[in-house]
N, C-alpha and C positions, 0 to 999 in steps of 0.2 A: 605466520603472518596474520595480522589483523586486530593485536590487541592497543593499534593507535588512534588516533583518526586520520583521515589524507592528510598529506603534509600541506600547510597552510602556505608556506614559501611559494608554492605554484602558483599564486595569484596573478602574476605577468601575464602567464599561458594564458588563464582561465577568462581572464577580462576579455578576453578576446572573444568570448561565446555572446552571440546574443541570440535569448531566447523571438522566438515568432508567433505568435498566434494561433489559434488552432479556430475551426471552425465547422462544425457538421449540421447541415441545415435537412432535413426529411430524410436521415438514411434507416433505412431499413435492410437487410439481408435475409433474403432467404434460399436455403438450400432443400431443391429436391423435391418442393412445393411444401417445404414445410416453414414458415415464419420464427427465425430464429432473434431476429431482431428487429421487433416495434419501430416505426418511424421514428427518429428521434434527432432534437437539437441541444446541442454543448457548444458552449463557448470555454474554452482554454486559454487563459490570459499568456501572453508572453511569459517566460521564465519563471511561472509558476511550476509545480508540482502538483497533476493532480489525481487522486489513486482511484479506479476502479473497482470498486468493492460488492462481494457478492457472490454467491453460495455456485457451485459447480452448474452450466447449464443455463444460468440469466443473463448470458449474451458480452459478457464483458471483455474475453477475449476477442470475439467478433467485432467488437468498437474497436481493440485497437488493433486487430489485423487492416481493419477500414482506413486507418488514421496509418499506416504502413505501407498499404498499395497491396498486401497482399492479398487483400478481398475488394472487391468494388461492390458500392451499394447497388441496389437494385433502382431501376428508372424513379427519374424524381429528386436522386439524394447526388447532392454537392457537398463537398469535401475545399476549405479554403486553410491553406498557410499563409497569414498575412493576408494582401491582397491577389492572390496569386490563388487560381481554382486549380487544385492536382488531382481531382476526382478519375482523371482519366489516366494521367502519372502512374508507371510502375513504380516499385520501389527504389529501384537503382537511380530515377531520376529528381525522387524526391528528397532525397539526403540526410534522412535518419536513420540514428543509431539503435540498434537493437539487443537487449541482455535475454536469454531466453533461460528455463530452470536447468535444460539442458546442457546450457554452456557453449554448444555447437562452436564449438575448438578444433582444430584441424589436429589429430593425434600424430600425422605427419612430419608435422612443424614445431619446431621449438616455442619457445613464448615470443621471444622476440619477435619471429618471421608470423605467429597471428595475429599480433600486436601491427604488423608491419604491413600485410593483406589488404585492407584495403586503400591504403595510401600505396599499393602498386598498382592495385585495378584505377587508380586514381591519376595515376602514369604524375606522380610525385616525384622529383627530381631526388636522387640519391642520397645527397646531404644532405637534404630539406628533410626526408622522412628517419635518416637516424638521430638526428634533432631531436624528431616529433615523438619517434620511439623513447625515446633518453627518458622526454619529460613525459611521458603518460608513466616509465615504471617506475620514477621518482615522485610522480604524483601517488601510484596505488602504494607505495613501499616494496615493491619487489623487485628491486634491482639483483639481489642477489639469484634471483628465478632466471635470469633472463636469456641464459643458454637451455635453459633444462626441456627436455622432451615434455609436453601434457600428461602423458601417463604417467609422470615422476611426480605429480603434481596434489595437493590435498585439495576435498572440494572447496571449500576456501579460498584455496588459492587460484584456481581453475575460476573462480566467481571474478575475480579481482582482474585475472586476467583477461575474460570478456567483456567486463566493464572498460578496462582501458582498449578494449580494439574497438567498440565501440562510440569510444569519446574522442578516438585518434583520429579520426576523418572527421573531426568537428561538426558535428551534425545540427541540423537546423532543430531537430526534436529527438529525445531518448526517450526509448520506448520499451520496458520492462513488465515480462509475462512472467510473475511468480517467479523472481529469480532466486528466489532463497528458500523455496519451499524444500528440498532434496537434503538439505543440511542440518546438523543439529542444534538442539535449540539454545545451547549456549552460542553457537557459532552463529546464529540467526541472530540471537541480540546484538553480538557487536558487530557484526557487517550493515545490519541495521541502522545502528548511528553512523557506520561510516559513511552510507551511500546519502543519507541525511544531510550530513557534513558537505560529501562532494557535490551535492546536485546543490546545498547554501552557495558553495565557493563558484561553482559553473555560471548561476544563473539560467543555465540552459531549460527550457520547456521541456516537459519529461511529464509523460504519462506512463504511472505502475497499475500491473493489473497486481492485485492478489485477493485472498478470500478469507486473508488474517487480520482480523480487526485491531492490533499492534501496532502492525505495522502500517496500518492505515493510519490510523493516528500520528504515530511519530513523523512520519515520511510528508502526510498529505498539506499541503494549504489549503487545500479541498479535495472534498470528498462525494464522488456520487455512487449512491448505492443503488446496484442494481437488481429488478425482480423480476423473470417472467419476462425479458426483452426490453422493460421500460427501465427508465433513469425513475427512480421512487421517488427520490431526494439528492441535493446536491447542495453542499454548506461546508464552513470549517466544520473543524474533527470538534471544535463547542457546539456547533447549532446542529448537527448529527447528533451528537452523545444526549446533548442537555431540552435540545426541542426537535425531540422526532414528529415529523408529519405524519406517520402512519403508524400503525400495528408493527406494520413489516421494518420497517425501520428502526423502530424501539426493540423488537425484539430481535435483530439479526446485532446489531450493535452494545454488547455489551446484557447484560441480564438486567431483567424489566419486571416489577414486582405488579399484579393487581389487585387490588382492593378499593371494594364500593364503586367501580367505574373510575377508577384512579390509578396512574401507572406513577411510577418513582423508581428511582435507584436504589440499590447494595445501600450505599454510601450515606443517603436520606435519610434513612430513618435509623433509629437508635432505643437501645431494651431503657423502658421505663418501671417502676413499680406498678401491681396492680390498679391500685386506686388511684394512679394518673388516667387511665382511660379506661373506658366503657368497651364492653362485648360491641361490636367484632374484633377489637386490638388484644383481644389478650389470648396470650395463645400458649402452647408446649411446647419447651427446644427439643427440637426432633437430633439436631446433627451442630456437632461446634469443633471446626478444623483450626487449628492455629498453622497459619501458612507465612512462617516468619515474620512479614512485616505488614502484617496483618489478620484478624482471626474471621473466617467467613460464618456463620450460624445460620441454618435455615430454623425458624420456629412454624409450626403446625395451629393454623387459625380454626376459629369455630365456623367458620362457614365452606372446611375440605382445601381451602388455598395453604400455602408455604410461600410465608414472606423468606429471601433472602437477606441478609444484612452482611456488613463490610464492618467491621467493629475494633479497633485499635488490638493492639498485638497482646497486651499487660491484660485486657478487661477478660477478666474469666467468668465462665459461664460452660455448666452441665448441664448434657443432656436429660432429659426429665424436668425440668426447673418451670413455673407457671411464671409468664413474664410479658410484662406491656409493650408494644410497640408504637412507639410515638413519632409521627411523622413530621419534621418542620416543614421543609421544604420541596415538596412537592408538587408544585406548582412549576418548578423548572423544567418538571420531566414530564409534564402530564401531554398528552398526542390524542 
């Protein structure tokens, strides 16, 4: 399973989702007297997507256990869905969906009957939920799963399957902790576009945590990156990538070159002759990988930096070689 995208024919089901707003005004968390999470405000447009990003430990799970029920902010801090305050709401009364990296699959149960879970706790009329059933395993493609035990099951398909018990109670907001970190990394690219695909087709509001700038990219309509308990930045995956506000943000997002007090991309700059530029651009190729569909080279400057470069796949270049570095467009990336 998984080398398609969700089936687009679901669209009936799906229209039916409408995303809600999200709203965090002064939360902060702290466990144990220690400040895990900075005050802080996000606004979450309806039926956007928006990802979490951010190195183990800068609070990002904690945003969205807060945005779950399963943490409450500390005094001060309001939590809004729409116009509706759930600050004080468990989770069972707020009515979001949850994918965790674990999968948290009942090994008891076949697919169907966890598929089925909580449209029981939902005390769901019989017909009504083998309906609902039908069309969430015709929406993931795994109809053919749908008797099978979990433990019969590939992590893949175990992913697919929590995403439909999650999407099956139609939930006001989806909320994903790293769900694809466990997998491998061919199986992470295409779950990747699929969950892309489904969360296009849902319209649904859906916040993903993870700590892979990929899949921030792909996944996000926005992006806030998180440092140290604070929101750093929040922008599309362009105004992240291309105008980082911070140090911190240019350099957790993608490789960030320095020179003269000027940062730029891989991708910016490009090997010129000598006698295009002047000391400090000219430097020694230390390292030249060709990485199929594309050749990465760090060259070694006179003032101890290593610029990075991104350089088409055909352009050859050995290490040893004395070569210019010429910058156009740097002014996109500069922070």
């Amino acid at each position: 399973m998984g080398g398609r995208p969700f089936a687009k024919e679901q669209t009936m089901t799906t229209n039916s989702h409408q995303g809600v707003s999200i709203k965090l005004q002064s939360c902060a968390k702290t466990f144990k007297q220690q400040r895990v999470l900075n005050p802080i405000d996000l606004e979450i447009h309806a039926g956007e997507t928006l990802v979490l990003l951010g190195p183990s430990g800068c609070g990002k799970t904690t945003t969205l256990r807060l945005i779950a029920g399963l943490e409450h902010p500390d005094a001060g801090g309001s939590i809004f869905f729409g116009n509706e305050e759930v600050t004080a709401l468990p989770i069972e009364e707020r009515k979001v969906g949850m994918v965790f990296q674990s999968y948290a699959l009942f090994p008891n149960m076949n697919v169907r009957e966890n598929i089925e879970y909580g449209l029981r706790i939902a005390k769901m009329p019989a017909h009504e939920r083998s309906k609902r059933v039908n069309e969430m395993l015709a929406m993931m493609q795994i109809e053919p799963l749908a008797e099978r035990m979990i433990t019969q099951l590939s992590g893949g398909q175990k992913q697919r399957v929590a995403l439909a018990r999650a999407i099956a109670i139609r939930p006001r907001v989806l909320l994903l902790d790293e769900p694809l970190t466990a997998l491998d990394a061919r199986l992470r690219e295409t779950l990747r576009s699929d969950i892309d695909a489904l969360l296009r087709q849902l319209g649904i509001t859906a916040v993903y945590v993870t700590h892979d700038q990929a899949e921030a990219m792909v996944l996000g309509d926005r992006i806030a990156v998180m440092d140290h308990g604070n929101i750093a930045q929040i922008g599309t995956p362009q105004d992240i990538y291309f105008r980082p506000q911070s140090a911190v943000v240019a350099d957790f997002v993608g490789t960030v070159n320095t020179m003269e007090g000027k940062r730029f991309r891989p991708e910016d700059a490009q090997l010129c002759s000598l006698d295009e530029v002047l000391d400090p651009w000219r430097g020694i190729v230390q390292t030249s990988f060709f990485l199929g569909d594309h050749r990465r080279v760090s060259v070694d400057m006179p003032d101890g930096s290593t610029v990075i470069l991104k350089l088409p796949p055909r352009q050859v270049i050995e290490k040893g070689e004395r070569v210019g570095v010429r910058v156009d467009t740097w002014q996109e990336a500069t922070c």
